[in-house]
MDAnalysis code that builds the backbone (N, CA, C; Angstrom):
import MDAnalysis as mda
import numpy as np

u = mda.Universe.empty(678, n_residues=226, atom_resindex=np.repeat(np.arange(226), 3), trajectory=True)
u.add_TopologyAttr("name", ["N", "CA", "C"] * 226)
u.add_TopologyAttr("resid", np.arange(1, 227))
u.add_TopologyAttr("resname", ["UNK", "UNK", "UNK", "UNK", "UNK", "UNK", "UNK", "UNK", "UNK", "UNK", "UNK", "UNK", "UNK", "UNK", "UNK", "UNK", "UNK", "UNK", "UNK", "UNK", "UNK", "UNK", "UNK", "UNK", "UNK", "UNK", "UNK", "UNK", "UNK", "UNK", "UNK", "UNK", "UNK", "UNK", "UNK", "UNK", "UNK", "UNK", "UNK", "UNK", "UNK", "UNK", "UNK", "UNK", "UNK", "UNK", "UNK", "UNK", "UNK", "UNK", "UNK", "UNK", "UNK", "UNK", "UNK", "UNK", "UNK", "UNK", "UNK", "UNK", "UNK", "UNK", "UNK", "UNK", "UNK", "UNK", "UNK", "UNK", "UNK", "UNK", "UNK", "UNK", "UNK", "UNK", "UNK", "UNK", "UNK", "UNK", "UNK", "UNK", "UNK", "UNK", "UNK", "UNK", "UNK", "UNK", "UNK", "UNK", "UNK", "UNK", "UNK", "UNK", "UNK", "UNK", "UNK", "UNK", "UNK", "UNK", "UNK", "UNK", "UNK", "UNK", "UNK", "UNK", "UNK", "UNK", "UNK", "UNK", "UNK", "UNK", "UNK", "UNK", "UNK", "UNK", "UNK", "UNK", "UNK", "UNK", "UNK", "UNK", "UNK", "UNK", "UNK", "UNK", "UNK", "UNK", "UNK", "UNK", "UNK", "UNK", "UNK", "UNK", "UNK", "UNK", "UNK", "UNK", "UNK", "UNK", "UNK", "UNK", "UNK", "UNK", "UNK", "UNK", "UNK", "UNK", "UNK", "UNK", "UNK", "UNK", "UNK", "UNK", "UNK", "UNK", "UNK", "UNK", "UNK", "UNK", "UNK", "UNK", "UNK", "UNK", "UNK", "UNK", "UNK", "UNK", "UNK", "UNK", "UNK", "UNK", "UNK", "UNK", "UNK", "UNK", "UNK", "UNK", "UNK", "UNK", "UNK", "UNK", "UNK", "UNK", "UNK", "UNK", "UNK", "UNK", "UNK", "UNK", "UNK", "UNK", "UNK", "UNK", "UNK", "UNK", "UNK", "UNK", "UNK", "UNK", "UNK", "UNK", "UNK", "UNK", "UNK", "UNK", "UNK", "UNK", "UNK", "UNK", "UNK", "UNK", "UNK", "UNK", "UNK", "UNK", "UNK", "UNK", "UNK", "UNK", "UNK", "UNK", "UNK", "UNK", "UNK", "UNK", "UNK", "UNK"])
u.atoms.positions = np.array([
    [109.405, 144.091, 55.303],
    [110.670, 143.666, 55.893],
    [110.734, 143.996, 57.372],
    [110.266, 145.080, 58.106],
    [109.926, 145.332, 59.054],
    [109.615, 144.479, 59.787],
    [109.580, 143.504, 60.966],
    [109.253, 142.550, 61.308],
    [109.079, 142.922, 63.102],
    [109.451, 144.437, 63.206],
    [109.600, 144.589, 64.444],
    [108.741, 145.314, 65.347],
    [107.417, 145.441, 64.699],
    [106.034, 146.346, 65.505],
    [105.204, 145.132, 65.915],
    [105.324, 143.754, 65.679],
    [104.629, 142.576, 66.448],
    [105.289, 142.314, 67.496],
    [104.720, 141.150, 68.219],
    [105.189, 140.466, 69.779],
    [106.296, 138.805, 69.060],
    [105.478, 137.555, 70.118],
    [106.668, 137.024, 69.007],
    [106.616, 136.349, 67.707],
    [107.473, 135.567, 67.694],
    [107.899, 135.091, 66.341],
    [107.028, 133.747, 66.314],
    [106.118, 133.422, 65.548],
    [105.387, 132.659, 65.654],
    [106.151, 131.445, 64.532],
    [105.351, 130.337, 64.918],
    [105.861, 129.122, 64.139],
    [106.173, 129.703, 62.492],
    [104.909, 129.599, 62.281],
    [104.352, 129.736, 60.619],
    [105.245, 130.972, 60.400],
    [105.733, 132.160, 60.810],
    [106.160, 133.257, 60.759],
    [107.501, 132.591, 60.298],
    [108.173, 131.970, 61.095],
    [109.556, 131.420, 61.284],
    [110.095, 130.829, 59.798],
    [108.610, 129.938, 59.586],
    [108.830, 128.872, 58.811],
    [108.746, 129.482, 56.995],
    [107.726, 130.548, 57.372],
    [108.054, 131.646, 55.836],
    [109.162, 132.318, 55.629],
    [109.921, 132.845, 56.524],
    [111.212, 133.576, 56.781],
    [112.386, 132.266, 56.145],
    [112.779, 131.094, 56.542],
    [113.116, 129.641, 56.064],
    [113.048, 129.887, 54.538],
    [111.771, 130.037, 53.786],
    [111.096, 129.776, 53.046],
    [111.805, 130.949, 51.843],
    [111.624, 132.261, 52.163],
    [112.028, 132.855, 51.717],
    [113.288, 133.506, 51.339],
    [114.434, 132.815, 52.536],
    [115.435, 132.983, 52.759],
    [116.286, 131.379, 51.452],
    [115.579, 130.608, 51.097],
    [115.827, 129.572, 50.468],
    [116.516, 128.691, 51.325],
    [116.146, 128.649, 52.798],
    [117.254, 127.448, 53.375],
    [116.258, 126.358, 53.431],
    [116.672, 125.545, 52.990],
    [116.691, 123.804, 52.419],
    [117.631, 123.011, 52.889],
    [117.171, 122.076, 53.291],
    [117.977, 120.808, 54.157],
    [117.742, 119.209, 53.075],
    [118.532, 118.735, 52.853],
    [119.048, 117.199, 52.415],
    [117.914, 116.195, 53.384],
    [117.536, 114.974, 52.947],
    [116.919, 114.589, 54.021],
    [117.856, 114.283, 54.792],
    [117.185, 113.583, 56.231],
    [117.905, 113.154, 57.543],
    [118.955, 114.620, 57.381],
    [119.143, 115.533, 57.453],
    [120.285, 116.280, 57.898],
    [120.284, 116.619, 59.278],
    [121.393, 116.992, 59.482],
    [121.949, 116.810, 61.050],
    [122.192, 118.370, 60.631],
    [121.476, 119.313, 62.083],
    [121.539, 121.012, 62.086],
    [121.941, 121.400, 63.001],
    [123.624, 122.281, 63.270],
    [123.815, 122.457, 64.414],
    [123.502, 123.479, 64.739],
    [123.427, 124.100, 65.923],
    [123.009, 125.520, 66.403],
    [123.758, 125.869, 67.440],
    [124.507, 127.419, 67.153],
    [125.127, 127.746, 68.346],
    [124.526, 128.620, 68.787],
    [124.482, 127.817, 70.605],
    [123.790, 128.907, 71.426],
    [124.813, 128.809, 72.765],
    [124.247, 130.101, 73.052],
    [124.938, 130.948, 74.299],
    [124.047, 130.398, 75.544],
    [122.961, 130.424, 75.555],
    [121.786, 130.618, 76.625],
    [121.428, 131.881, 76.839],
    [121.611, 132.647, 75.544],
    [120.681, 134.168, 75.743],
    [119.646, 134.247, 74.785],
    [119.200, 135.335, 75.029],
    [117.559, 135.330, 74.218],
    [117.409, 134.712, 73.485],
    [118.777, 135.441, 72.395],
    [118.769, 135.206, 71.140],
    [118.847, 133.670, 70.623],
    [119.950, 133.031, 71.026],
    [119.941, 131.947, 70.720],
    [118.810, 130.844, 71.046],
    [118.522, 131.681, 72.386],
    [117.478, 130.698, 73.038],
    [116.101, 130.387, 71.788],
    [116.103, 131.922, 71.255],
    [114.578, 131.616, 70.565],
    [114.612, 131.287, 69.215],
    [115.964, 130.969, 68.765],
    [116.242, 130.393, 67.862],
    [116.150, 128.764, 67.624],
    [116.583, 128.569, 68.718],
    [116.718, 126.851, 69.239],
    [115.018, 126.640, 69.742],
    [114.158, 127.395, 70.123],
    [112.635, 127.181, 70.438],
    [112.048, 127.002, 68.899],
    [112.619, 128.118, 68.207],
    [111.624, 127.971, 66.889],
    [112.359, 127.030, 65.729],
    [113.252, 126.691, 65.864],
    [114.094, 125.277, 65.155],
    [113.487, 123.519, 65.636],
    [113.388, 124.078, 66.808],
    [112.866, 122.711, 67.404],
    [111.535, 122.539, 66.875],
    [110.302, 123.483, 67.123],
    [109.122, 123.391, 66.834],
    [108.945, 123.371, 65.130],
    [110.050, 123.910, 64.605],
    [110.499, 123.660, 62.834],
    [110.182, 122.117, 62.518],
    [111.516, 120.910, 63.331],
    [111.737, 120.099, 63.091],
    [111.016, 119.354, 62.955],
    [110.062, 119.471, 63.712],
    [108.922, 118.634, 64.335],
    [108.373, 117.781, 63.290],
    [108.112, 116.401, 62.959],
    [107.931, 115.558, 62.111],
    [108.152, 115.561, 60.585],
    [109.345, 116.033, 60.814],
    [110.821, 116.388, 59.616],
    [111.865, 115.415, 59.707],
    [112.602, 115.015, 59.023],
    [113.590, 114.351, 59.436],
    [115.035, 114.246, 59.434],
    [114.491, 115.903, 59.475],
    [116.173, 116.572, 60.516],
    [116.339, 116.388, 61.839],
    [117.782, 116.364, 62.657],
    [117.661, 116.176, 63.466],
    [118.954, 117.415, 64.161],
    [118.727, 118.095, 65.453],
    [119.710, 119.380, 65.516],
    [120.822, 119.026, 66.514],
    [121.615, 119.623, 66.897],
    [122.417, 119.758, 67.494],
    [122.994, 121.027, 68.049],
    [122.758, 121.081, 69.400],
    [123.480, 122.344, 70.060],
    [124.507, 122.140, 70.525],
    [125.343, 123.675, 70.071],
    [126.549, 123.752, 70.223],
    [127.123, 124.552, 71.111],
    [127.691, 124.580, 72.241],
    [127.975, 125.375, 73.422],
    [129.229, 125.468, 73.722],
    [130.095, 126.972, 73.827],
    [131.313, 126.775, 73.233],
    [131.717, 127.939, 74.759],
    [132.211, 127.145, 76.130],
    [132.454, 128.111, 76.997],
    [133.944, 128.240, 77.272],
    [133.562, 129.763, 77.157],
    [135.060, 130.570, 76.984],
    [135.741, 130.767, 78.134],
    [135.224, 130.606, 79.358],
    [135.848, 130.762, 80.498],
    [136.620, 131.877, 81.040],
    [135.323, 132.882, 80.717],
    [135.671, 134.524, 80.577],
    [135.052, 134.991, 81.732],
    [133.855, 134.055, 82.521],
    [132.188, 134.570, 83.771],
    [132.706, 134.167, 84.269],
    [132.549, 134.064, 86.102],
    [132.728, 133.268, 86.976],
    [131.023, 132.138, 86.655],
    [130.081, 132.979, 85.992],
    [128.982, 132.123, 86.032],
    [129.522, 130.687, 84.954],
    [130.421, 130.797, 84.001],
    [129.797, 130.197, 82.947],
    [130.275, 128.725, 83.304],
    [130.565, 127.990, 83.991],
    [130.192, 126.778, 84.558],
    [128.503, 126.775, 84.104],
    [128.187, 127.223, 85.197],
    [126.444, 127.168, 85.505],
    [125.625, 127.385, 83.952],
    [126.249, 128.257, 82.865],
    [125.510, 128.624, 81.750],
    [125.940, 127.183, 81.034],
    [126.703, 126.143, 81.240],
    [127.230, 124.992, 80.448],
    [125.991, 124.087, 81.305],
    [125.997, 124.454, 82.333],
    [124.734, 123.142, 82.368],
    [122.912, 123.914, 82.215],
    [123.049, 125.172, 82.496],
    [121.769, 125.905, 81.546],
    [121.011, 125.215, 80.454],
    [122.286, 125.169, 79.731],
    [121.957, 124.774, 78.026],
    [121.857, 123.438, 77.920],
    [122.711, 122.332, 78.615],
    [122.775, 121.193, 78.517],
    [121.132, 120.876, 78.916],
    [120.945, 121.574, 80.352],
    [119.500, 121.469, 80.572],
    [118.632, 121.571, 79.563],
    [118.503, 122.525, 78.792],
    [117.709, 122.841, 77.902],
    [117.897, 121.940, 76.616],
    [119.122, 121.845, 76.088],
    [118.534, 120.497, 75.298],
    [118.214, 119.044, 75.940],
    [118.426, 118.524, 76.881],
    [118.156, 117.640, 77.624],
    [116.317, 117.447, 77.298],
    [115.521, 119.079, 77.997],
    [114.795, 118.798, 77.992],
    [113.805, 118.631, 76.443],
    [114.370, 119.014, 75.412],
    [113.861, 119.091, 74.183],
    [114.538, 118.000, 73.711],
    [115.268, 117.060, 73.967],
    [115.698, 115.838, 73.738],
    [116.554, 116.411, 72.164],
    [117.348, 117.076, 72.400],
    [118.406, 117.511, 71.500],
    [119.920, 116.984, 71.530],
    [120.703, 116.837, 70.877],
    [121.688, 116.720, 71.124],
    [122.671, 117.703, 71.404],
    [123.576, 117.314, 72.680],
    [124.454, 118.557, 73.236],
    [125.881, 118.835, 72.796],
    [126.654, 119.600, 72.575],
    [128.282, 119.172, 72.830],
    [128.882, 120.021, 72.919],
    [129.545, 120.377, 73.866],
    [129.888, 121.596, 74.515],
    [131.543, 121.943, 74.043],
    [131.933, 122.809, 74.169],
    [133.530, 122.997, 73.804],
    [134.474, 124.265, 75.197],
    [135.415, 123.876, 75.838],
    [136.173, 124.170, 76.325],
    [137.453, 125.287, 76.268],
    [137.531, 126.816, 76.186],
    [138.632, 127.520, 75.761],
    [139.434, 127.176, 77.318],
    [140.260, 126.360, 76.729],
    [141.503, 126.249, 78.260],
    [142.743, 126.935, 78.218],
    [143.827, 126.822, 78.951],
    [144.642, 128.197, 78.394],
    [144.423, 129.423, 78.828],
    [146.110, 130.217, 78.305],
    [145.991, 131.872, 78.749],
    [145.201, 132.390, 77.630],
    [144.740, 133.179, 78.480],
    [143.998, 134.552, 77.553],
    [144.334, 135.435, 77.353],
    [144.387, 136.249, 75.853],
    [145.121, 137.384, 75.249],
    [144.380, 138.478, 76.164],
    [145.636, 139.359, 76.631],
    [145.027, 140.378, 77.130],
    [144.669, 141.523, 76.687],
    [144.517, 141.647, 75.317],
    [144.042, 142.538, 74.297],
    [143.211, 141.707, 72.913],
    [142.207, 142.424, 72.608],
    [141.156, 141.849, 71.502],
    [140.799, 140.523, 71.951],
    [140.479, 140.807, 73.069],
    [139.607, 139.118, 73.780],
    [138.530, 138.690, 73.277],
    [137.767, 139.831, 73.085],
    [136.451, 139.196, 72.340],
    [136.714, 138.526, 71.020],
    [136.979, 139.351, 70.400],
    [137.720, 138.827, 68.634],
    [138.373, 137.322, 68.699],
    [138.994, 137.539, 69.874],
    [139.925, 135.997, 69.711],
    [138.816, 135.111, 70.207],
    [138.167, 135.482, 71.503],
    [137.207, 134.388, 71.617],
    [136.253, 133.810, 70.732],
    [135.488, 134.494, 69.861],
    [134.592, 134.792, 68.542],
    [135.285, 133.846, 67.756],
    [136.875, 133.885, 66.920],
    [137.598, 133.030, 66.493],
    [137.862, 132.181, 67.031],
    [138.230, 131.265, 68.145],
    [138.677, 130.574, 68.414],
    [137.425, 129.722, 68.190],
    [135.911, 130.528, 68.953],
    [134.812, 129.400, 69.357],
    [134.270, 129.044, 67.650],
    [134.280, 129.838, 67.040],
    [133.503, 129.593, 65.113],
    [134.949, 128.318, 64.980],
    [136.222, 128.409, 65.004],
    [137.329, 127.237, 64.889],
    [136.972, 126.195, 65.089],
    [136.486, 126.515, 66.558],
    [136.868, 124.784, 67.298],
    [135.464, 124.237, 66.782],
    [134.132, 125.006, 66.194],
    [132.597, 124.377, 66.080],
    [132.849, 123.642, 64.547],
    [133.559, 124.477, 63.539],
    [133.810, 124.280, 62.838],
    [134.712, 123.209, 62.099],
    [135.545, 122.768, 63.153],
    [136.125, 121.378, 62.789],
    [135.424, 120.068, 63.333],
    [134.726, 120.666, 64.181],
    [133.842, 119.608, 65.119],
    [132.772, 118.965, 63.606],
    [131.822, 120.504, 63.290],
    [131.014, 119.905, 61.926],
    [131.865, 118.741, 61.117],
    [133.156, 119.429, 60.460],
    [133.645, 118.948, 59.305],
    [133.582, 117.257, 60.054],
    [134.060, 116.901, 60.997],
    [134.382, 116.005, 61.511],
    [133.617, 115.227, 61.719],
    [132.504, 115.643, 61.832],
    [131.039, 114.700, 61.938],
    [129.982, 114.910, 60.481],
    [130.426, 115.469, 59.834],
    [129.724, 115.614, 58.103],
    [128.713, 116.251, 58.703],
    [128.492, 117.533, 59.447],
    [127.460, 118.437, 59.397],
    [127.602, 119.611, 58.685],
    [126.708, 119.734, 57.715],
    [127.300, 120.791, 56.627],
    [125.900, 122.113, 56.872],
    [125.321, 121.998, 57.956],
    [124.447, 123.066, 58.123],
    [124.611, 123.049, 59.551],
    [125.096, 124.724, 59.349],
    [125.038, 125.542, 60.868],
    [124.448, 126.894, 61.179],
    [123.482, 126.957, 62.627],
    [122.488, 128.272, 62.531],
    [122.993, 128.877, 63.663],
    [123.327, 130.314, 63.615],
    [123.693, 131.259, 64.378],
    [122.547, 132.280, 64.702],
    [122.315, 132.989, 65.852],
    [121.016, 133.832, 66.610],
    [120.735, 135.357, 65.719],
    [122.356, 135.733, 65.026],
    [121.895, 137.022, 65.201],
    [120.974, 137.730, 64.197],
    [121.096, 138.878, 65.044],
    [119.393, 139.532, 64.500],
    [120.145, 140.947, 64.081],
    [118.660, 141.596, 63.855],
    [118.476, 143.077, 63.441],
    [119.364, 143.859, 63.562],
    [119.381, 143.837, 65.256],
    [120.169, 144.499, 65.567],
    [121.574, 144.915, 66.082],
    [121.985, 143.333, 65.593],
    [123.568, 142.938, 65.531],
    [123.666, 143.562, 63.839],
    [122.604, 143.593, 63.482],
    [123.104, 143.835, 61.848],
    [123.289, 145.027, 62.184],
    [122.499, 146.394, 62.437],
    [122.903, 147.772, 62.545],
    [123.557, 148.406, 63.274],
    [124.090, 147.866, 64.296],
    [125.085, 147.543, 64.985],
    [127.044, 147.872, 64.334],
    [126.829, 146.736, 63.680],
    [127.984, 146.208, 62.635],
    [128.048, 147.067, 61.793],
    [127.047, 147.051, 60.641],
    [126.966, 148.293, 59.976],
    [127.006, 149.605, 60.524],
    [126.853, 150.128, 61.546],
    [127.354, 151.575, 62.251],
    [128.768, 151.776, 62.666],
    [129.314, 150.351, 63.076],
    [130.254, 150.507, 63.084],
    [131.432, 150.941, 62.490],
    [130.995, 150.131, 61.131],
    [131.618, 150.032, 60.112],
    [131.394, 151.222, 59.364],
    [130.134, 151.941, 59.537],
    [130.503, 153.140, 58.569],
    [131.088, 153.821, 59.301],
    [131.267, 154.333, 60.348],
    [132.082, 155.113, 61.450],
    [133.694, 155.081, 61.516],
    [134.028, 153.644, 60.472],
    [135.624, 153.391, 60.396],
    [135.980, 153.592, 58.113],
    [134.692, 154.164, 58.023],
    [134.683, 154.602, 56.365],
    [134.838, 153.622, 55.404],
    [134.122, 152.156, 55.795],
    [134.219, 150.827, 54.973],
    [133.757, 151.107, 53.563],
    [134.382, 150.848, 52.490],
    [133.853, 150.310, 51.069],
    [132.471, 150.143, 51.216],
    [131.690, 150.192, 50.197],
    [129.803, 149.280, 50.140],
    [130.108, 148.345, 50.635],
    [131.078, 147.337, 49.856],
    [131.432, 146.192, 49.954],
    [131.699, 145.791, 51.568],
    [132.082, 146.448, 52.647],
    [132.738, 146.230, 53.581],
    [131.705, 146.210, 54.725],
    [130.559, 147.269, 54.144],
    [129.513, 147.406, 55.000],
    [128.391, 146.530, 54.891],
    [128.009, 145.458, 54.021],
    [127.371, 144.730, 53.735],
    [127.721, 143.448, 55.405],
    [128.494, 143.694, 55.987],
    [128.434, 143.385, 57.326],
    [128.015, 141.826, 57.854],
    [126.919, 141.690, 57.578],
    [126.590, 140.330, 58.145],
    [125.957, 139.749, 57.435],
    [126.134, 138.391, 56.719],
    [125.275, 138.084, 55.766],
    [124.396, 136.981, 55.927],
    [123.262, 136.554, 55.534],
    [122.337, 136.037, 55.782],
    [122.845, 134.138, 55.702],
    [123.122, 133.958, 54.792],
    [123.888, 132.577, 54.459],
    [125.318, 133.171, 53.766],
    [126.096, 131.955, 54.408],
    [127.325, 132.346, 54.218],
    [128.200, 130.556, 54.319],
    [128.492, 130.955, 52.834],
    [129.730, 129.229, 52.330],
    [131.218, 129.154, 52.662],
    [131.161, 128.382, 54.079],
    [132.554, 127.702, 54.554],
    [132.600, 126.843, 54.065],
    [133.557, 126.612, 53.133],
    [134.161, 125.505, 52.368],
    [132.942, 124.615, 52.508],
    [132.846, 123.493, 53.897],
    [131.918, 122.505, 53.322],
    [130.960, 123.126, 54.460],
    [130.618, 124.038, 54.849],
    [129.771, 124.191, 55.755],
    [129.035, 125.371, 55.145],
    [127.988, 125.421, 55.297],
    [126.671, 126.362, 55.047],
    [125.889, 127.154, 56.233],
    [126.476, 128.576, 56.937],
    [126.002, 129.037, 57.632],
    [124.988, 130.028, 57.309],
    [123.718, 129.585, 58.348],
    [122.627, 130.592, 58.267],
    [122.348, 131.078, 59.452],
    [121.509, 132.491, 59.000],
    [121.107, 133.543, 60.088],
    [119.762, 134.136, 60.000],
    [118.673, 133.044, 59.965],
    [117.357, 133.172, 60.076],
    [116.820, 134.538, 60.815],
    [117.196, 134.813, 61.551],
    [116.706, 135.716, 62.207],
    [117.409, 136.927, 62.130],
    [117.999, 137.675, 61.237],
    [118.871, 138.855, 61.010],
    [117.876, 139.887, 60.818],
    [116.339, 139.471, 60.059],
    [115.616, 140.606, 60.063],
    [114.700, 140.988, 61.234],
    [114.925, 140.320, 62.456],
    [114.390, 140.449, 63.266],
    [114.817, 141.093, 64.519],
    [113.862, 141.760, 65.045],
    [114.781, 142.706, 65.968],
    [114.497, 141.781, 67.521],
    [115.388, 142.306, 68.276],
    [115.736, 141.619, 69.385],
    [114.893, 141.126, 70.148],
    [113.800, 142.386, 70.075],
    [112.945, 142.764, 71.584],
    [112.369, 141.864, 71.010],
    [112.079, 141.177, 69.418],
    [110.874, 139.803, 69.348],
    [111.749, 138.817, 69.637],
    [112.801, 138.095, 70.252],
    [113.322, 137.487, 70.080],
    [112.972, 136.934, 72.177],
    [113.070, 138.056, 72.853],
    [113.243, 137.989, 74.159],
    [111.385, 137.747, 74.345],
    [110.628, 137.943, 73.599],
    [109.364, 138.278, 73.549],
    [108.685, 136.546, 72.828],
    [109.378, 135.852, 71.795],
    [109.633, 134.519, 71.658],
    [109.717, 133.189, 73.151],
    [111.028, 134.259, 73.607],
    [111.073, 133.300, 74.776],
    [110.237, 133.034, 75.870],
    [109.646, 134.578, 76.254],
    [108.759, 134.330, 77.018],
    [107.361, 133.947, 76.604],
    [106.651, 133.745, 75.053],
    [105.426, 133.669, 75.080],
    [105.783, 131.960, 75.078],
    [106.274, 131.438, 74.802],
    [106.655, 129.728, 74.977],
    [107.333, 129.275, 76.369],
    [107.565, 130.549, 77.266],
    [107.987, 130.357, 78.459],
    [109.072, 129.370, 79.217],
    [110.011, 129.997, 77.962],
    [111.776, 129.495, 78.214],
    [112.587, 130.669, 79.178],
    [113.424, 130.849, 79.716],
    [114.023, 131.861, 80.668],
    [115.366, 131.373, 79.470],
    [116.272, 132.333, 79.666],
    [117.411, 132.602, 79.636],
    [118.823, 133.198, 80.310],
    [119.824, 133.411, 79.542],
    [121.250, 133.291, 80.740],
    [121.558, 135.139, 79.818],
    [121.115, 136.321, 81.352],
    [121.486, 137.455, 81.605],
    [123.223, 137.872, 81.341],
    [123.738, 137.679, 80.147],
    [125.158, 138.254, 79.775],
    [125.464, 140.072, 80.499],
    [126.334, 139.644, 81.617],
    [126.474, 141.169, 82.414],
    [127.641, 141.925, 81.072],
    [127.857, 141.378, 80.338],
    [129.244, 141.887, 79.731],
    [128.471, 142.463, 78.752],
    [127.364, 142.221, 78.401],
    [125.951, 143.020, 77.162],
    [126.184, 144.644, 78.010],
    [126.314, 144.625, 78.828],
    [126.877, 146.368, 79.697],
    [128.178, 146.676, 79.725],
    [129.175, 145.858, 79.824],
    [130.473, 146.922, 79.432],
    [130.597, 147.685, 78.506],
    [130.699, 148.795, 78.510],
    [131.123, 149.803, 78.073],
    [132.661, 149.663, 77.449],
    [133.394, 148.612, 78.168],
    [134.661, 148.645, 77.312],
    [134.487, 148.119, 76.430],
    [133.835, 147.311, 75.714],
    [133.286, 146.921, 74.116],
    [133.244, 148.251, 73.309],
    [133.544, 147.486, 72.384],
    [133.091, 149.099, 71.437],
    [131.524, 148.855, 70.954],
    [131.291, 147.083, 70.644],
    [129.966, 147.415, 70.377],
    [128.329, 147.505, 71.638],
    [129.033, 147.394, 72.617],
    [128.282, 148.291, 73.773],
    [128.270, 149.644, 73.779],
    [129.297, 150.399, 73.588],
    [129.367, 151.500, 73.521],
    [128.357, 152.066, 72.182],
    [128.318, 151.638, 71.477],
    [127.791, 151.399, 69.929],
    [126.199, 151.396, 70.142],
    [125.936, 150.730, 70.710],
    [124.858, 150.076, 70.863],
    [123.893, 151.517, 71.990],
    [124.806, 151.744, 73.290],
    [124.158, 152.635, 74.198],
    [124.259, 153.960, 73.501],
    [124.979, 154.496, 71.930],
    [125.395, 155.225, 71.931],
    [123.944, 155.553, 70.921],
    [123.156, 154.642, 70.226],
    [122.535, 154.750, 69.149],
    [120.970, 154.796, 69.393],
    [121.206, 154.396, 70.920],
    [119.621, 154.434, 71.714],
    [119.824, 155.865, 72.184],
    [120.824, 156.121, 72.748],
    [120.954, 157.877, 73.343],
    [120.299, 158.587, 72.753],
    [120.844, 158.497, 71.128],
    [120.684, 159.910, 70.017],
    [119.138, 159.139, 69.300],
    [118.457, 158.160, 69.541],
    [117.384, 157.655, 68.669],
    [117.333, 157.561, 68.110],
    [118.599, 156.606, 67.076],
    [118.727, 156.805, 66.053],
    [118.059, 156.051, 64.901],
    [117.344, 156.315, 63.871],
    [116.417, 155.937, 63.371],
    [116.635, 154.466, 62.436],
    [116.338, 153.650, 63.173],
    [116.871, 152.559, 62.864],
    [116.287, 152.059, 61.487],
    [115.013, 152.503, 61.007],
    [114.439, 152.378, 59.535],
    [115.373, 152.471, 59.034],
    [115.850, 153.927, 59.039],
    [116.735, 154.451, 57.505],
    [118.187, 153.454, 57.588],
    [118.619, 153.152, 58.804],
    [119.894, 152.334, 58.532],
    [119.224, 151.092, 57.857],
    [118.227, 150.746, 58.058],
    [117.894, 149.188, 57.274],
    [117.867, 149.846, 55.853],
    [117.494, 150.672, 55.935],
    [117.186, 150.790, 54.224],
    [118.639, 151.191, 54.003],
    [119.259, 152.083, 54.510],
    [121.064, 152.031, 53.959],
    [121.194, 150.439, 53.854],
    [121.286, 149.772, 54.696],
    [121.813, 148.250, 54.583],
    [120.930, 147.977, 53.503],
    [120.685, 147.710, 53.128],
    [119.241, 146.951, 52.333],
    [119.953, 147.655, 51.025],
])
């Protein structure tokens, strides 16, 4: 299960992980993918594409800017770039409007899974792939034991997960980050540097800098999760 003492994520690697995870596609299905333009997503959308490849699925990226950066103009045409050049389909989504000045992230998180989510229903896409990894999983789970969750509560992020008519997956949850940034560069994609991955006013930044400090042994939390 360990997946995190190699470099990157190779095709065939990708495509057993798929395999084992039981995700199966209808023919012709239409696969959307939400990406940010960071690692993560990035090397998700590299190894989906090279998936597809004389399949007859066809994907769709989903780009949902919150209008939180002064950059993220520039990260909306990043991505557009990038499926452009993989001849993907794009469609971007707009948070316009005031912004809550408390639990911003949360609301943004909700609002952007909302607005992707009626977009699918609306176009009969019933498969959608999200980036996160490893270490969004232990992450979540630290969190969560730190606030004294049920088993039940700590089970945290789940691998496939049934919205009414939509089917979300998270291919890459057993994978830790550093192969993910390590993906991008051996296929030699760049990505979009999130400065807010450093605030400290997050709790899961804080979370995150707090668990590299103490070294914390990230085996045994997989095997707690697990």
């Amino acid at each position: 299960m360990n997946k995190s003492l190699r470099g990157h994520i190779t095709n065939s690697e990708f495509s057993k992980s798929l395999r084992d995870d039981s995700i199966i596609f209808e023919n012709k299905a239409k696969i959307g993918i939400c990406v940010s333009g960071g690692a993560d997503s990035m090397a998700l959308t590299i190894l989906m594409n090279n998936w597809v490849k004389n399949k007859s699925y066809s994907l769709v990226i989903f780009y949902f800017n919150h209008k939180l950066r002064k950059d993220s103009d520039k990260e909306v045409k990043f991505v557009q770039k990038l499926a452009k050049n993989l001849c993907i389909k794009f469609k971007f989504f707009t948070w316009s409007g005031d912004k809550p000045r408390t639990a911003i992230m949360k609301t943004a998180r909700e609002i952007r899974y909302q607005t992707i989510f009626q977009y699918c229903k609306k176009n009969n896409i019933i498969h959608l792939m999200t980036a996160h990894h490893l270490d969004d999983l232990i992450e979540t789970y630290y969190m969560r034991l730190q606030r004294k969750f049920s088993t039940i509560g700590l089970s945290s992020i789940p691998k496939k997960f049934n919205n009414k008519n939509l089917v979300i997956y998270r291919p890459l949850l057993w994978f830790k980050k550093k192969r993910l940034i390590s993906t991008c560069e051996y296929f030699n994609f760049d990505w979009v540097r999130d400065k807010s991955n450093e605030d400290t006013r997050f709790e899961r930044v804080r979370v995150r800098n707090y668990l590299k400090k103490k070294n914390m042994d990230s085996k045994r939390l997989e095997e707690d999760i697990k």
